[in-house]
C-alpha positions as CSV (number, residue, x, y, z in Angstrom):
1,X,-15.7,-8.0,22.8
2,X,-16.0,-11.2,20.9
3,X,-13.3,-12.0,18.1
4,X,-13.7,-14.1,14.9
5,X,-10.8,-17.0,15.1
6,X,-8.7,-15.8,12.5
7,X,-5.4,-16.5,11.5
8,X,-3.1,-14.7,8.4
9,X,-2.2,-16.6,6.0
10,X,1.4,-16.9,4.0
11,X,4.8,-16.0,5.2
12,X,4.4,-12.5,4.4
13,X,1.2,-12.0,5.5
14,X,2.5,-13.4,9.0
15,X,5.6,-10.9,8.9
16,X,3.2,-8.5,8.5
17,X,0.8,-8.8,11.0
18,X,4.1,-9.8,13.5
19,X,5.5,-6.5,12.7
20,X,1.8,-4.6,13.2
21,X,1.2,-6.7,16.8
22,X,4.9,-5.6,17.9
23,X,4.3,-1.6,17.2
24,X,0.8,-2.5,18.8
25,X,2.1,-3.9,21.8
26,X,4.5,-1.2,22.0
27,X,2.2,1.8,21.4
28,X,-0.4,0.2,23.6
29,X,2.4,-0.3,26.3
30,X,3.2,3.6,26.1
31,X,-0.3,4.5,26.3
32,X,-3.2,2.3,26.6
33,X,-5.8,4.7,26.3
34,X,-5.4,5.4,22.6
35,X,-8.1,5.0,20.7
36,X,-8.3,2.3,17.9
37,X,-8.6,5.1,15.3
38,X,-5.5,6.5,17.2
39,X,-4.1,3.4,16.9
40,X,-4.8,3.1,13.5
41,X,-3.0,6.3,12.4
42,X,0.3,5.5,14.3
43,X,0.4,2.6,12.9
44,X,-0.8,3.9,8.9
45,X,-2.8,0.4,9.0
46,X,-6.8,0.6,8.5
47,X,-9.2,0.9,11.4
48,X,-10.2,-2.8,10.3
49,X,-6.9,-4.3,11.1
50,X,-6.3,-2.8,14.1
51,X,-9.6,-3.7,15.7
52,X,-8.5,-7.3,14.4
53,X,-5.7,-7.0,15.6
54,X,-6.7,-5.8,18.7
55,X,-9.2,-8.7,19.1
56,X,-6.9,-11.7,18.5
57,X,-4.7,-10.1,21.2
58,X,-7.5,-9.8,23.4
59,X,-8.2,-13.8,22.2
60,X,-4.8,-14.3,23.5
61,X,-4.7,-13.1,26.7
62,X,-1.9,-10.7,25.7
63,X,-4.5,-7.3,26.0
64,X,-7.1,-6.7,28.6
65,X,-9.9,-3.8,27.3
66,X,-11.9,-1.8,30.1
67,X,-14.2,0.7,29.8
68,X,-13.8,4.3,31.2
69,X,-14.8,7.3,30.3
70,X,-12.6,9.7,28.6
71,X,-12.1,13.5,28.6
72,X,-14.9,14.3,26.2
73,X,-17.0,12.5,28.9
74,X,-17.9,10.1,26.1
75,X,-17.2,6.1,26.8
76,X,-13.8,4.1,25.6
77,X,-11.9,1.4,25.8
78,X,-7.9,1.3,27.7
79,X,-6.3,-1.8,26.4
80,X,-3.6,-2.6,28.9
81,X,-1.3,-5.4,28.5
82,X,-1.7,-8.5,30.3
83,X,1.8,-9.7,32.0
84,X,1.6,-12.4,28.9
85,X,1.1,-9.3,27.0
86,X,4.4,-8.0,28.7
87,X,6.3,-11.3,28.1
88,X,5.0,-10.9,24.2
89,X,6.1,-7.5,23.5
90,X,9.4,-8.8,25.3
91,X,10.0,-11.4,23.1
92,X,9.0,-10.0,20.0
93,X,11.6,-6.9,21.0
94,X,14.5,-9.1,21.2
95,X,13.3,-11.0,17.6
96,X,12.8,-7.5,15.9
97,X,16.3,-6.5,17.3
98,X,18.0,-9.5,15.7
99,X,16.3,-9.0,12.3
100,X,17.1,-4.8,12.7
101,X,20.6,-5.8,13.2
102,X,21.2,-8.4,10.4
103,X,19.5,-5.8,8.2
104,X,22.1,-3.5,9.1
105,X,25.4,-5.7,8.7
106,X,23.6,-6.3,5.3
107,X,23.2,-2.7,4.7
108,X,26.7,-2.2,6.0
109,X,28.0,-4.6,3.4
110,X,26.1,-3.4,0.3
111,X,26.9,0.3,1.3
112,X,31.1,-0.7,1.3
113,X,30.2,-3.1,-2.1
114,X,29.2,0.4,-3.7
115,X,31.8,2.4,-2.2
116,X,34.3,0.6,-3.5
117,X,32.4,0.2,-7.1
118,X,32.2,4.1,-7.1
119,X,36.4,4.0,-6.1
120,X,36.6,1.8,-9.5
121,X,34.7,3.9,-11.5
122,X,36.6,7.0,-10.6
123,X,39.6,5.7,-10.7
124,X,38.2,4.1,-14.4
125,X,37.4,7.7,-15.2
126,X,40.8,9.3,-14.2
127,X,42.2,6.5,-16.5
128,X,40.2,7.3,-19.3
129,X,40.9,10.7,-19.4
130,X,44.4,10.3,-19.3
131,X,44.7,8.0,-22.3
132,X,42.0,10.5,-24.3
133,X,44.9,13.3,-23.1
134,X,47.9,10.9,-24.4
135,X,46.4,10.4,-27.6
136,X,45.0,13.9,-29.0
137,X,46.5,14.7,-32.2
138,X,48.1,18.4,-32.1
139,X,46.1,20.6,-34.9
């Protein structure tokens, strides 16, 4: 399995394919005889980038593909990770947990921002209606 020497580029294009390679790794990890179509619907990515994918992790030395034959006695690939492979999906684990986590103290802070906007507004509310009450003229 040859692979074109390609590399993504932009920022976001880079995040993008990071995040895909991780959820690779990981699915791969959990079961290495998945099929790239497989693979392709877990990860709601095209065949095309998986097989890309799959290729420049081959490249790498991250992903070893063997043949076998699977159950419908037809011929496919496992793609089993290399112990750099292992040391990847490692590393990229504890980087996705520290981005997951500042996510969520960011979420945790917007969520209490709103909170206490909504506390203002009813309390604005209750206000409101008090002074409409205060002021009604008696027919």
């Amino acid at each position: 399995m040859t692979a074109p020497k390609h590399k993504p580029a932009g920022g976001h294009a880079r995040m993008l394919s990071d995040e895909v390679r991780y959820r690779l790794l990981k699915l791969l990890y959990s079961d290495p005889a998945l099929s790239q179509r497989d693979l392709a619907r877990e990860l709601g990515v095209s065949l095309g980038k998986v097989n890309f994918c799959l290729r420049a992790l081959i490249d790498r030395g991250s992903v070893k593909a063997t043949n076998f034959t699977n159950s419908k006695n037809r011929k496919a690939y496992m793609y089993l990770l290399t112990p750099r492979g292992i040391e990847e999906k490692a590393r990229m684990t504890a980087r996705f947990l520290k981005l997951r986590i500042r996510e969520y103290e960011l979420l945790k802070k917007e969520i209490e921002e709103l909170r206490d906007h909504a506390r203002q507004s009813q309390r604005g509310q209750r206000n409101l209606k008090a002074l409409k009450c205060s002021t009604a003229r008696p027919y």
